[in-house]
C-alpha positions as CSV (number, residue, x, y, z in Angstrom):
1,X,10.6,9.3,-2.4
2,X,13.8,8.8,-5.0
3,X,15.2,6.9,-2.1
4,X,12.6,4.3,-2.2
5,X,12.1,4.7,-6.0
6,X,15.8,3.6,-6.2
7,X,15.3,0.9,-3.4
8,X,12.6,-0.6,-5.3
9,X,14.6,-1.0,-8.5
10,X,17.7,-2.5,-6.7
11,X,14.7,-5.1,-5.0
12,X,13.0,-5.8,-8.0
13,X,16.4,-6.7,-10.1
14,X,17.6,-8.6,-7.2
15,X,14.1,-10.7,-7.1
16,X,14.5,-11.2,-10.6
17,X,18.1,-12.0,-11.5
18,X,19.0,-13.9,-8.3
19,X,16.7,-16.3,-8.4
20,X,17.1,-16.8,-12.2
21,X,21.0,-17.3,-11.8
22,X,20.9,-19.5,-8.8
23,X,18.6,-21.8,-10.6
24,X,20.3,-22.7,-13.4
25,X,21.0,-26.4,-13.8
26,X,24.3,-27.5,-14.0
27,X,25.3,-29.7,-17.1
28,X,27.5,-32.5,-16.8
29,X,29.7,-31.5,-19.3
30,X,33.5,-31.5,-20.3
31,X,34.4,-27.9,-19.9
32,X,32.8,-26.0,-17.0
33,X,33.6,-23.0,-19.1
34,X,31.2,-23.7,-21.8
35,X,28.1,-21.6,-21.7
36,X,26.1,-22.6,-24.6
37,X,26.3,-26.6,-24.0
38,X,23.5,-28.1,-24.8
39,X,22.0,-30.5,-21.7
40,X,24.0,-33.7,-21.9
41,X,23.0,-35.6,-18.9
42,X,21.0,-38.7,-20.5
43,X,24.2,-38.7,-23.4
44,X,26.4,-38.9,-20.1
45,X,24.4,-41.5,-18.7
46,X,24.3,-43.9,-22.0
47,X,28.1,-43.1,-22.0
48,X,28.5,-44.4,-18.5
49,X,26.2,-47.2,-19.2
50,X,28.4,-48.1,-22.2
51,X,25.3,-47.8,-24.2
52,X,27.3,-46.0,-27.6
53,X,24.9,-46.7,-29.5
54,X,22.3,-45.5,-28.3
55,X,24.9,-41.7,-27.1
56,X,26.0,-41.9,-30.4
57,X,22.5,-42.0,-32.1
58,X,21.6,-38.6,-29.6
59,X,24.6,-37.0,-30.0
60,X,24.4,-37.0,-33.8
61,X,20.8,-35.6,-33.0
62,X,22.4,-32.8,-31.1
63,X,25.4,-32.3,-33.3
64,X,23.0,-31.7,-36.1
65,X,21.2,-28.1,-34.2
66,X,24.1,-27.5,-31.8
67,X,27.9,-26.5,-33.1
68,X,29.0,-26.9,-29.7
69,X,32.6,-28.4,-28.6
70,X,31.4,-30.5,-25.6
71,X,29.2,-32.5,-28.0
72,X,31.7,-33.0,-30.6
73,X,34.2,-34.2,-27.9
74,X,31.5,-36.3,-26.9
75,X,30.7,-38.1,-30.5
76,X,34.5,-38.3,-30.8
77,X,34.9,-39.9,-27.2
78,X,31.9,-42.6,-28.4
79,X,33.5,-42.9,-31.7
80,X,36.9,-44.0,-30.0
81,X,35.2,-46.2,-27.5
82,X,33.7,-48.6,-30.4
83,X,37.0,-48.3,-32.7
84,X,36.2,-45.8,-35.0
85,X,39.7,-43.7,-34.5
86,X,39.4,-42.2,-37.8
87,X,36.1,-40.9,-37.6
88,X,37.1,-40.1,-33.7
89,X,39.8,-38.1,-34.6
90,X,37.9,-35.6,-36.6
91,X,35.2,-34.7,-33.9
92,X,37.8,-34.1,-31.9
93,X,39.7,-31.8,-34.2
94,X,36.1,-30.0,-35.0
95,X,35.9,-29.4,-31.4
96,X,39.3,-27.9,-30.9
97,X,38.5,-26.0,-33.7
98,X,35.6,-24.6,-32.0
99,X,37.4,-24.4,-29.1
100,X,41.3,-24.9,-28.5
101,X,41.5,-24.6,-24.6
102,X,38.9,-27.6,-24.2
103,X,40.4,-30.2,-21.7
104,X,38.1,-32.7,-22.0
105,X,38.6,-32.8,-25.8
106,X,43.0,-32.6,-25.3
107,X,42.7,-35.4,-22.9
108,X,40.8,-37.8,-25.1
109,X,42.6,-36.9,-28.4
110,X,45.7,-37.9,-25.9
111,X,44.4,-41.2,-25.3
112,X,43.9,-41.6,-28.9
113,X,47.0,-41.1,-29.7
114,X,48.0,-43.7,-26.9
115,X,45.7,-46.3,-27.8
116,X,46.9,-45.8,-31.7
117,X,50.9,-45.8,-30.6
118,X,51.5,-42.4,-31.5
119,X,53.1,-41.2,-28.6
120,X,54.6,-37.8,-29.4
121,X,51.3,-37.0,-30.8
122,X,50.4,-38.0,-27.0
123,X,52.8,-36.2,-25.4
124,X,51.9,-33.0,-27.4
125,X,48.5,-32.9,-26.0
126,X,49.9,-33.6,-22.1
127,X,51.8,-30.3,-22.7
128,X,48.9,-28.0,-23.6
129,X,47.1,-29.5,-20.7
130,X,50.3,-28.4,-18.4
131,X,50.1,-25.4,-19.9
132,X,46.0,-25.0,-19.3
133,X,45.9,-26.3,-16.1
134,X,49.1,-25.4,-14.3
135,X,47.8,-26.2,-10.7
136,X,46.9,-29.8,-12.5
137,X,43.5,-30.9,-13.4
138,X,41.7,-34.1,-14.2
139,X,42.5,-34.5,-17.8
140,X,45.6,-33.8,-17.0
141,X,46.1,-36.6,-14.5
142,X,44.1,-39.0,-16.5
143,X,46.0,-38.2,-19.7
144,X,49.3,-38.6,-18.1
145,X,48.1,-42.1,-16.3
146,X,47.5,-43.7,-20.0
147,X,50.8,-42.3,-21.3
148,X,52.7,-43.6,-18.4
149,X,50.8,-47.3,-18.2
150,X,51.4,-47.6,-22.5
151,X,54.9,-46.8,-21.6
152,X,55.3,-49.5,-18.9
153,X,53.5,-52.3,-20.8
């Protein structure tokens, strides 16, 4: 009778937990490592739509209940995108503060640097991403891709 007692406990957490972890949505967001990220999938699609208005009027939305690093890379990203490098620049220091091995966040402070000329500011950022992604990764390649097409122009 403990045998089945036992059984039925080990049945009844599987029922429960399995279920619950296999349905969990997956969110479009920089860092696959981030647990507590906030659904950013219509952001993502205004961003893609080059709608920053409208991403930048949600994110601010979500910045305001969520201190979360994918959404500050996100206003900072948006920010960049309509010229605001100043304003950029701090949203993506907030969300290397928050979190320092974010890729998303080193790539696009990268291409900030690029697209403001300051290129060992640049480079700086490709070398942390070497150093957090050592088999290579996106942000990596994409980072290294606006260093070397600033250099050749």
């Amino acid at each position: 009778m403990i045998k089945y007692a036992i059984f039925g406990a080990a049945s009844l957490c599987a029922v429960i937990i399995l279920p619950a972890a296999i349905a969990l949505p997956a969110f479009a967001v920089d860092n696959m490592e981030t647990a507590d990220a906030p659904d950013l999938t219509s952001v993502r699609a205004k961003i893609d739509a080059k709608d920053y208005t409208g991403a930048l009027a949600e994110l601010r939305d979500l910045a305001e209940d969520h201190q979360q690093a994918d959404v500050y890379n996100l206003l900072g990203f948006t920010l960049r995108k309509t010229g605001d490098f100043k304003t950029s620049l701090t949203y993506y220091t907030k969300a290397l503060e928050l979190q320092p091995d974010h890729k998303g966040a080193r790539e696009y402070l990268g291409e900030l640097y690029v697209e403001t000329g300051n290129m060992d500011k640049a480079k700086e950022q490709l070398a942390t991403l070497k150093q957090l992604c050592p088999s290579g990764c996106e942000e990596l390649e994409d980072l290294q891709k606006a260093i070397d097409t600033k250099t050749t122009n």
